[in-house]
C-alpha positions in Angstrom: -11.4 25.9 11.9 -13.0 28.8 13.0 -14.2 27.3 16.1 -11.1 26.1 17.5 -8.4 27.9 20.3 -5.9 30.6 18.6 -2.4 28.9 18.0 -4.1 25.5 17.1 -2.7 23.6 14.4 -5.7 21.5 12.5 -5.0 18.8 10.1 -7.3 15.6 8.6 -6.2 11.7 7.7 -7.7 11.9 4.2 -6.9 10.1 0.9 -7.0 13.7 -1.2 -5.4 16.7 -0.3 -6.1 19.6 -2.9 -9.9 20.2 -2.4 -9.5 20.1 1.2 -6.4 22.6 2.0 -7.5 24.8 -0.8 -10.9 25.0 1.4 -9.0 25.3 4.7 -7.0 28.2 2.9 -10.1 30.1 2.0 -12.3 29.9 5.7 -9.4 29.8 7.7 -7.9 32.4 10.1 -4.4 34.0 10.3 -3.8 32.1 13.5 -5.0 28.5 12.8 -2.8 26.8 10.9 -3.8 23.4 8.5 -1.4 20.9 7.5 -3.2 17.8 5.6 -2.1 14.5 6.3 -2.4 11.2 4.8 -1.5 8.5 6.6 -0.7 5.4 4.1 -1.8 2.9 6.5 -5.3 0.8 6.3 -6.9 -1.8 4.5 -10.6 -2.4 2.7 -11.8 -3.7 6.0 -13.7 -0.9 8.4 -15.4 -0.7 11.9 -13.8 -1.8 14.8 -13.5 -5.5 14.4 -11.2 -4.4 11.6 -9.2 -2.1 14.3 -5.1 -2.4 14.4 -3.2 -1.4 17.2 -0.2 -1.2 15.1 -1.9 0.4 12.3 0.2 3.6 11.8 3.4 1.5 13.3 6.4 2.3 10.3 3.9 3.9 7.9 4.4 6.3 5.6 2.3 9.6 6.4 2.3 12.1 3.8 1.7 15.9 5.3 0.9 18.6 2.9 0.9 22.0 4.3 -0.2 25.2 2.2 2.3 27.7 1.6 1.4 30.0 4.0 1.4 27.5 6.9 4.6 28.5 9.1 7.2 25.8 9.6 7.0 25.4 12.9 3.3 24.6 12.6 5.0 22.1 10.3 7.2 21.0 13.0 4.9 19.9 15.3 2.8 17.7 13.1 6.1 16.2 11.5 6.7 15.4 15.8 3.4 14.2 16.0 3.3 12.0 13.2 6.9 10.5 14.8 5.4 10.0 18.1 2.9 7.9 16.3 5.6 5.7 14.8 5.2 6.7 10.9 7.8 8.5 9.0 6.5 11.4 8.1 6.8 13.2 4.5 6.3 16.3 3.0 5.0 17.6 -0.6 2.1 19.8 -2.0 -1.3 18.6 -2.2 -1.5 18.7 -6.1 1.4 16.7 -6.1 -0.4 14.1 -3.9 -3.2 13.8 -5.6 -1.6 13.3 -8.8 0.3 10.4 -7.3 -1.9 9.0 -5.2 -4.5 8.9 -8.3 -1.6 6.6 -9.9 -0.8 4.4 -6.7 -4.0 4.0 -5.2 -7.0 5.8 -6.7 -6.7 4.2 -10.4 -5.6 0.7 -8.8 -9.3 0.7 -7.3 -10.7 1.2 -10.4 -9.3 -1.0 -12.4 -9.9 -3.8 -9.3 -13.5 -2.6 -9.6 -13.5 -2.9 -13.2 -11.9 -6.4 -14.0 -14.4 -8.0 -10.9 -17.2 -6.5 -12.6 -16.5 -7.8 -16.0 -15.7 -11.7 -14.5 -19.1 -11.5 -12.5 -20.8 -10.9 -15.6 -19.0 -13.6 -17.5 -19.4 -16.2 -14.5 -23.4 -15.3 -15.3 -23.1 -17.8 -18.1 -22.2 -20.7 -16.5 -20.2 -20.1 -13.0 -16.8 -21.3 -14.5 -14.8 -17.9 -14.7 -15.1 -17.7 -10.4 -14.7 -21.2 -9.8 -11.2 -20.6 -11.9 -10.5 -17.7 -10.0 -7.3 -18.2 -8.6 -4.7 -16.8 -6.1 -3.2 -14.0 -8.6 -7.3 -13.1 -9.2 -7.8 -12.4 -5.8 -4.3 -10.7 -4.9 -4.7 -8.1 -7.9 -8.6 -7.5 -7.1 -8.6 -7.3 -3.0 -8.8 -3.8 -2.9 -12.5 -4.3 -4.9 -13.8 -5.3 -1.9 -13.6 -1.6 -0.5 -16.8 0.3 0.4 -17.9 2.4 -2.5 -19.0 5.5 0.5 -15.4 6.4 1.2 -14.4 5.9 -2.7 -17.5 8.2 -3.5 -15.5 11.2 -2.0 -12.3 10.4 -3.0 -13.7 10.4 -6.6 -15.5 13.5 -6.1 -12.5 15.4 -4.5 -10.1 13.8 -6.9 -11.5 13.6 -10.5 -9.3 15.3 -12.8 -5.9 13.0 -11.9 -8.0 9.9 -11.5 -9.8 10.6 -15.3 -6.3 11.6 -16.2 -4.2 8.3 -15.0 -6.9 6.2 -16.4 -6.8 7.7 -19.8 -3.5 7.3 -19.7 -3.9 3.4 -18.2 -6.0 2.9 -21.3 -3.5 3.6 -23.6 -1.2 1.4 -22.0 -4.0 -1.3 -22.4 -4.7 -0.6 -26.0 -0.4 -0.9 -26.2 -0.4 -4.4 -24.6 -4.0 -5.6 -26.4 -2.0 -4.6 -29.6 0.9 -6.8 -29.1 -0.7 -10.0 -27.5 -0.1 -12.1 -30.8 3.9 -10.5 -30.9 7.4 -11.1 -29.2 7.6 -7.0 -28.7 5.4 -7.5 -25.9 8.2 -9.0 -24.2 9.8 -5.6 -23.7 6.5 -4.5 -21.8 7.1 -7.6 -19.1 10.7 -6.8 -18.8 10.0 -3.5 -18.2 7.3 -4.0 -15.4 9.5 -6.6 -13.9 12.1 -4.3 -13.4 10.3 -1.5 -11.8 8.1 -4.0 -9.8 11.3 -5.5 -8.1 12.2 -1.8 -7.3 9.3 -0.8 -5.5 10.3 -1.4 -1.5 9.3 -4.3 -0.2 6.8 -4.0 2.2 2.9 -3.2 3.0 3.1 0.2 4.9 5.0 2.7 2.9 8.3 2.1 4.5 10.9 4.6 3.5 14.2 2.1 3.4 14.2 -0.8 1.2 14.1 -4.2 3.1 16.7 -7.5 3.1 14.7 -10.4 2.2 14.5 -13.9 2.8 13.1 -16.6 1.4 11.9 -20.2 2.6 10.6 -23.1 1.7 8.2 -25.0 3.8 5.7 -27.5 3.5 1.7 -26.2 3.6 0.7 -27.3 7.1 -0.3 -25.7 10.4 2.3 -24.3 12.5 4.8 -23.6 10.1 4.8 -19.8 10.4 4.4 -19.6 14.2 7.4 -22.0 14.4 9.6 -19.6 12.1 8.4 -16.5 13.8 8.9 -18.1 17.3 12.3 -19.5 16.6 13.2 -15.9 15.3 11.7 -14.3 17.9 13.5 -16.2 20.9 16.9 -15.2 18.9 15.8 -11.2 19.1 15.3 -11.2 15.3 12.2 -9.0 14.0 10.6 -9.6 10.8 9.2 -6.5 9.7 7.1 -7.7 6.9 5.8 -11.5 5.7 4.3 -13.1 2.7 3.4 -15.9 1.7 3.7 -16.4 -2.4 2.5 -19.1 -4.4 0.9 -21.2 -2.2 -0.7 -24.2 -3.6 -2.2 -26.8 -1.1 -0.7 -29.9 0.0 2.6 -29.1 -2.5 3.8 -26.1 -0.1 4.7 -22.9 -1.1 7.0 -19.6 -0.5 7.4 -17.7 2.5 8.9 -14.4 2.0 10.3 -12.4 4.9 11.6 -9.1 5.0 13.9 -7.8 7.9 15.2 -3.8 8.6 18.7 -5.2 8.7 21.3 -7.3 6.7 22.7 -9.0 9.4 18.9 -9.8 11.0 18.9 -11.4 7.3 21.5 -13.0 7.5 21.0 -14.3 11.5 17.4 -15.5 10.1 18.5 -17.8 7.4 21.2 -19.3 9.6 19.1 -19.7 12.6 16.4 -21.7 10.2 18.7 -23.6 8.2 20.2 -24.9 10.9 16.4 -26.4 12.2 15.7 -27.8 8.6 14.6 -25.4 6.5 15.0 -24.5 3.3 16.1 -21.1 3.5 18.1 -18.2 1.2 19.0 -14.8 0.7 16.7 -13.1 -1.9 
C-alpha cells in the first residue's frame, strides 16, 4: 500500500477478510483506500490447466471495506466487480469470516476429517474405498484441496473456524445420541428443509433458479443433445447436474434456468423429442 499512486484504491481475492483489512487499516495511508474482496468462485483444482474463462461469470463477490474507506472508493470496486460479471456484495469482514468459517472453512474440515478416518479403516482390508460411493465422493470433493492455501486461511481465520466446529460437534454428539430413536427424524426434516432453500446453483448466484428435471438413459451424447437442442431454441441453462447416476440404469439430470418461462420452453422443447421431462 505504501508503494502505490495517491487516489489508488487496493483490494485482494482472499478467502478471510479480518486479519487482512485490520492490517491494511494499520500501514495504510489517508489516500489509499482498501476494500477486501472475496470472490466466491473456484474449485480444489489450481494452476493453469485448471484455468476458467468464465470463472467469475454470475458469482457472488463479497467486498468488505473498513469503515473509514469512502464510498465512492466503494463505488468503484462494486463497478469493477460488475464489469467482471459477478454480483457484488457488501458486509464487514468479521461478519465474513464468521460465515464463511460456517459455509466453507468448517465444510473443509469435516471433508478432511471423514477421508482421513475411511483411509485408516480401508487399512484393514481395502473394503471401506472400494464401497465408497457417489454421496462419499460428492460430500468429501473439497478434501482434495491443497493444504498450502488452507494453511493461511486457518491461520488468518482460527477463532470462527474452532468456534463453528465446536459448535458442529455438538450437533454430532445430538445426532450420535439419537441414531437408535425416531426423534432423529426431526433432525432430517429439518436439514431437508433448509437444504431445499439454499439457491440452486454452484456460484453464489443471488436469485433463486427454476428447475428442471429429466430423465435419460446413461449413455454418450445425451447431455450435448439436451444442451444443443436448448441451445438452437435460445434457451440458457445456467446451472446442470447430474444426481444419482447409477450405470447402465440412467439417472437424473437437473437443470436450472434464470427464467420461468426458459423453464417452461425447456421442458416443452424436450418433451416434445422424447424425454422425460418436468418442472421441479
Amino acid at each position: 500500500i505504501q508503494a502505490v499512486p495517491r487516489g489508488c484504491v487496493v483490494s485482494d481475492v482472499g478467502s478471510t477478510k479480518r486479519a487482512l483489512v485490520e492490517r491494511a487499516d494499520v500501514i495504510g495511508r489517508s489516500d489509499v483506500h482498501f476494500v477486501g474482496g472475496h470472490p466466491m468462485a473456484g474449485s480444489e483444482k489450481s494452476g493453469v490447466g485448471a484455468a476458467d474463462p468464465f470463472l467469475f461469470e454470475n458469482a457472488l463477490y463479497v467486498l468488505t471495506p473498513a469503515a473509514r474507506v469512502p464510498d465512492s472508493s466503494v463505488n468503484e470496486m462494486v463497478d469493477l466487480v460488475r464489469c467482471l460479471g459477478s454480483r457484488p456484495m457488501l458486509m464487514d469482514a468479521e461478519t465474513h469470516d464468521r460465515v464463511a468459517a460456517a459455509v466453507s472453512h468448517v465444510p473443509q474440515m469435516i471433508a478432511t476429517a471423514l477421508v482421513n478416518l475411511v483411509g485408516r479403516l480401508n487399512e484393514a482390508d481395502g473394503l471401506p474405498l472400494q464401497m465408497a460411493a457417489g454421496g462419499f465422493r460428492d460430500l468429501t470433493r473439497i478434501a482434495s484441496s491443497p493444504f498450502a492455501m488452507w494453511r493461511d486461511i486457518c491461520q488468518t481465520n482460527t477463532v470462527p473456524i474452532r468456534e463453528m466446529l465446536d459448535a458442529y460437534i455438538g450437533e454430532l454428539t445430538a445426532v450420535r445420541n439419537k441414531v437408535d430413536q425416531e426423534a432423529l427424524a426431526d433432525n432430517f426434516t429439518y436439514a431437508n428443509e433448509i437444504r431445499n432453500g439454499i439457491p440452486k446453483d454452484s456460484k453464489g448466484f443471488l436469485h433463486p433458479l427454476h428447475e428442471v428435471m429429466l430423465v435419460a438413459e446413461d449413455k454418450p451424447g445425451v447431455i450435448a443433445d439436451v444442451a444443443t437442442r436448448l441451445a438452437q431454441a435460445n434457451v440458457n441453462i445456467e446451472d446442470i447436474e447430474v444426481l444419482k447416476v447409477r450405470e447402465g440404469e440412467g439417472g437424473t439430470i437437473r437443470m436450472g434456468f434464470g427464467k420461468q418461462a426458459d423453464a417452461e420452453q425447456a421442458v416443452d422443447i424436450l418433451n416434445g423429442v422424447g424425454y422425460q421431462v418436468r418442472l421441479r
